[in-house]
C-alpha positions as MATLAB code, in Angstrom:
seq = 'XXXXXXXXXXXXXXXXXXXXXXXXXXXXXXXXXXXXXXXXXXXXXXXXXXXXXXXXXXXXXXXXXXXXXXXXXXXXXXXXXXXXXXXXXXXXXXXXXXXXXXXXXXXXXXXXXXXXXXXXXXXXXXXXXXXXXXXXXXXXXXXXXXXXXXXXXXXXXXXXXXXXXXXXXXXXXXXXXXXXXXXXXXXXX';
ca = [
     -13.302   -7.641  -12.680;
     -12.180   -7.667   -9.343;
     -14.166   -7.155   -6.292;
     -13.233   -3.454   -5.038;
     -12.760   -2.453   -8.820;
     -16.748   -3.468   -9.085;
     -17.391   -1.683   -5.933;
     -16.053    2.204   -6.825;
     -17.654    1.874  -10.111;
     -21.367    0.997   -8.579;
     -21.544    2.029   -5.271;
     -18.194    4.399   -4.230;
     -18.213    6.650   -7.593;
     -21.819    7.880   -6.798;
     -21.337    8.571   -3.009;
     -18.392   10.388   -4.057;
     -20.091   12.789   -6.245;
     -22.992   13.293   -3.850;
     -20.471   13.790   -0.869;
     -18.231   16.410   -2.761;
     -20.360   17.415   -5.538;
     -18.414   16.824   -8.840;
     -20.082   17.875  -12.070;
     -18.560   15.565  -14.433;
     -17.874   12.314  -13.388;
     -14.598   12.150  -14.558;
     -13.582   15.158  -11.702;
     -14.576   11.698   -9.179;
     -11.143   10.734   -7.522;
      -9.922    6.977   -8.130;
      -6.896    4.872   -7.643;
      -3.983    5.448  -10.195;
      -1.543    2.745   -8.662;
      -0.253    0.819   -5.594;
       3.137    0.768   -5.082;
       5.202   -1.838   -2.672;
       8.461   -0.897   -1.628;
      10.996   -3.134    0.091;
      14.405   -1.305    1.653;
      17.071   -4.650    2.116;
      20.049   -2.675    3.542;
      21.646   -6.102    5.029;
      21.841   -7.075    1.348;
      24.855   -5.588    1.307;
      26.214   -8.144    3.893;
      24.345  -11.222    2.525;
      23.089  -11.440   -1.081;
      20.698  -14.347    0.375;
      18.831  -11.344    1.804;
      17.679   -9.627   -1.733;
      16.847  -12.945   -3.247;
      14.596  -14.187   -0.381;
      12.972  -10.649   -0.369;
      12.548  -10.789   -3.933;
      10.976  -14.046   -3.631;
       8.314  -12.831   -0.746;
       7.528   -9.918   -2.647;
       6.913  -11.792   -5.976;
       4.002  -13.681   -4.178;
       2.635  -10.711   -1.628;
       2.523   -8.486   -4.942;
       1.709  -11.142   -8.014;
       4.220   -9.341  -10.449;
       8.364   -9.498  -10.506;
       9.710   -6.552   -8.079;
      12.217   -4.555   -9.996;
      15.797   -4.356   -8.234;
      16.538   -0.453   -6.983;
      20.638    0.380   -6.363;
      21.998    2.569   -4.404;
      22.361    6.088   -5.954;
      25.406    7.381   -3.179;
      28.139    5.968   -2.134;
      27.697    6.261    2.173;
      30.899    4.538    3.860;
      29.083    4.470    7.307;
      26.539    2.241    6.156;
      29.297    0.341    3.954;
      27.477    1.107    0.851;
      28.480    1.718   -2.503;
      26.813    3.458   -5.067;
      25.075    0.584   -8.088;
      24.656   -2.015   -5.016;
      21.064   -3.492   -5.063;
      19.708   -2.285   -1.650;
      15.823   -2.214   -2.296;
      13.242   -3.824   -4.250;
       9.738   -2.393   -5.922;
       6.817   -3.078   -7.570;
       4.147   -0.825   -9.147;
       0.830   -2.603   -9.353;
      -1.905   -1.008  -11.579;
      -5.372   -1.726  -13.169;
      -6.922   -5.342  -11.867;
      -3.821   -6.432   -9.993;
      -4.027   -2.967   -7.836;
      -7.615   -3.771   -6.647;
      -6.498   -7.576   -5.965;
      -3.700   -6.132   -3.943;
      -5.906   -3.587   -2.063;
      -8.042   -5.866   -1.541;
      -6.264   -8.507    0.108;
      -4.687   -5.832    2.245;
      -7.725   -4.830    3.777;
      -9.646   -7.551    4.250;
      -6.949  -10.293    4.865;
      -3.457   -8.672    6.008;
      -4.106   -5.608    7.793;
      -6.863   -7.398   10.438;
      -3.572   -9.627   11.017;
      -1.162   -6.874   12.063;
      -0.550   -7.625   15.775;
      -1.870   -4.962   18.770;
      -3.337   -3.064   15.447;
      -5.055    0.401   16.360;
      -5.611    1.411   13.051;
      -4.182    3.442   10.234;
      -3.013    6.668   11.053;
      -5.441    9.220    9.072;
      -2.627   11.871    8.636;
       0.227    9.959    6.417;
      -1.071   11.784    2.953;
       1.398   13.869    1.477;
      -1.010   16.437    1.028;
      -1.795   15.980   -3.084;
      -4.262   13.178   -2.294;
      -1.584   10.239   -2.152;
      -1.526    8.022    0.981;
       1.555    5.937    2.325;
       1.727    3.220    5.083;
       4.192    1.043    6.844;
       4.097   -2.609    7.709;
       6.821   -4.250    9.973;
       6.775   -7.903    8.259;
       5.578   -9.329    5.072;
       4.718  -12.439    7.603;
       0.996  -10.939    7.547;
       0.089  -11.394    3.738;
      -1.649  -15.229    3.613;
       0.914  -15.774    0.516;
       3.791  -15.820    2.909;
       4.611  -19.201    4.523;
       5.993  -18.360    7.996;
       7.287  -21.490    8.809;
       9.768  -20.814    5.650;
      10.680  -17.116    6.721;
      14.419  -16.516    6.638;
      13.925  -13.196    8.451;
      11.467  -10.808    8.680;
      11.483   -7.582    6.399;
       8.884   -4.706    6.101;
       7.597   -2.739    3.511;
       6.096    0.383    2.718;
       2.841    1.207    0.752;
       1.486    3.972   -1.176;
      -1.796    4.394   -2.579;
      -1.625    6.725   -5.381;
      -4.958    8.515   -6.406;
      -5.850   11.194   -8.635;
      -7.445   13.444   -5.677;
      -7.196   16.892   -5.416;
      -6.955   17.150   -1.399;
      -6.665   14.477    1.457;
      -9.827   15.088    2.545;
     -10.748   13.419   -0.541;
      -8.260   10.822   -0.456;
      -9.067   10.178    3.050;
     -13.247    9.944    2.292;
     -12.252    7.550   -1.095;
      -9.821    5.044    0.932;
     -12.507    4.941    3.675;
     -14.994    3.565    1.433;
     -12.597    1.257   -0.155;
     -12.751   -0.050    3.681;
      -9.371    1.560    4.737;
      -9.152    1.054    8.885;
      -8.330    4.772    9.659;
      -7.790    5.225   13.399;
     -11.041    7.435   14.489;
     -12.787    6.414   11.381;
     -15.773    4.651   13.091;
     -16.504    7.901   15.046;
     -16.823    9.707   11.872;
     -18.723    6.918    9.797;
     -21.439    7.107   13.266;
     -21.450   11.067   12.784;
     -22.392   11.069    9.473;
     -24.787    8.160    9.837;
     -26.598    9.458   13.262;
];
């Protein structure tokens, strides 16, 4: 089982329900799925580009991205509609708690001048979605090796009703929310 998997289940679950007051514990909010998104638009250019990417996200993610094309046809961007612009991966069940867990603990303390996550990107059903500017900061990429850099986008999917909820379950998954030591000291003090 992995390590923040074994975490909700014997310490988050409970603080949950005493914090919001559920009355069956399957009303608690958990993690549905991760997904990692990749946008190559210089893969139309360079095929190099989508392979590489492909290759980087393979090891950030553990499973084989699946290949997303182009559903219009733009001729400023010199795209055409069935290219292979994009790349993502839907991670799930023990792999999702692997992933979040390297995230917190090893890539996000890497980001460079990082201030912390910003505590309003949910999309208001409980679903939170961040932004990193190079895959350089996972500990699976080599960046000697690095072609060029390329960043990625990550959502958190959870079965919350509100953000507030969202927000309070990613926090105690360890989340770095900008502001969210302030808040941890109020409810402490």
């Amino acid at each position: 089982m992995a390590r923040l998997q074994d975490l909700y289940k014997s310490t988050i679950a409970s603080q949950m329900v005493k914090e919001f007051g559920y009355k069956n514990q399957m009303a608690v909010p958990r993690m549905v799925k991760v997904v990692v998104s990749m946008g190559v638009g210089r893969a139309c250019q360079d095929k190099k580009l989508l392979d590489s990417a492909k290759k980087d996200l393979t090891l950030i993610a553990g499973q084989q991205p699946v290949v997303r094309k182009a559903r219009k046809s733009v001729s400023n961007f010199k795209l055409r509609q069935g290219q292979e612009i994009g790349l993502k991966v839907t991670l799930r069940r023990v792999r999702m708690y692997e992933f979040m867990d390297r995230l917190i603990s090893l890539a996000i303390p890497r980001v460079r001048d990082f201030q912390g996550l910003d505590p309003d990107s949910f999309d208001g059903r409980g679903n939170y979605s961040m932004g990193l500017n190079e895959q350089s900061v996972f500990p699976e990429i080599d960046t000697g090796a690095i072609e060029n850099t390329q960043g990625m986008n990550v959502t958190f999917v959870t079965t919350a009703n509100t953000d507030e909820e969202a927000r309070r379950l990613l926090t105690l998954f360890g989340m770095p929310f900008r502001g969210a030591k302030e808040a941890a000291a109020a409810v402490v003090g």
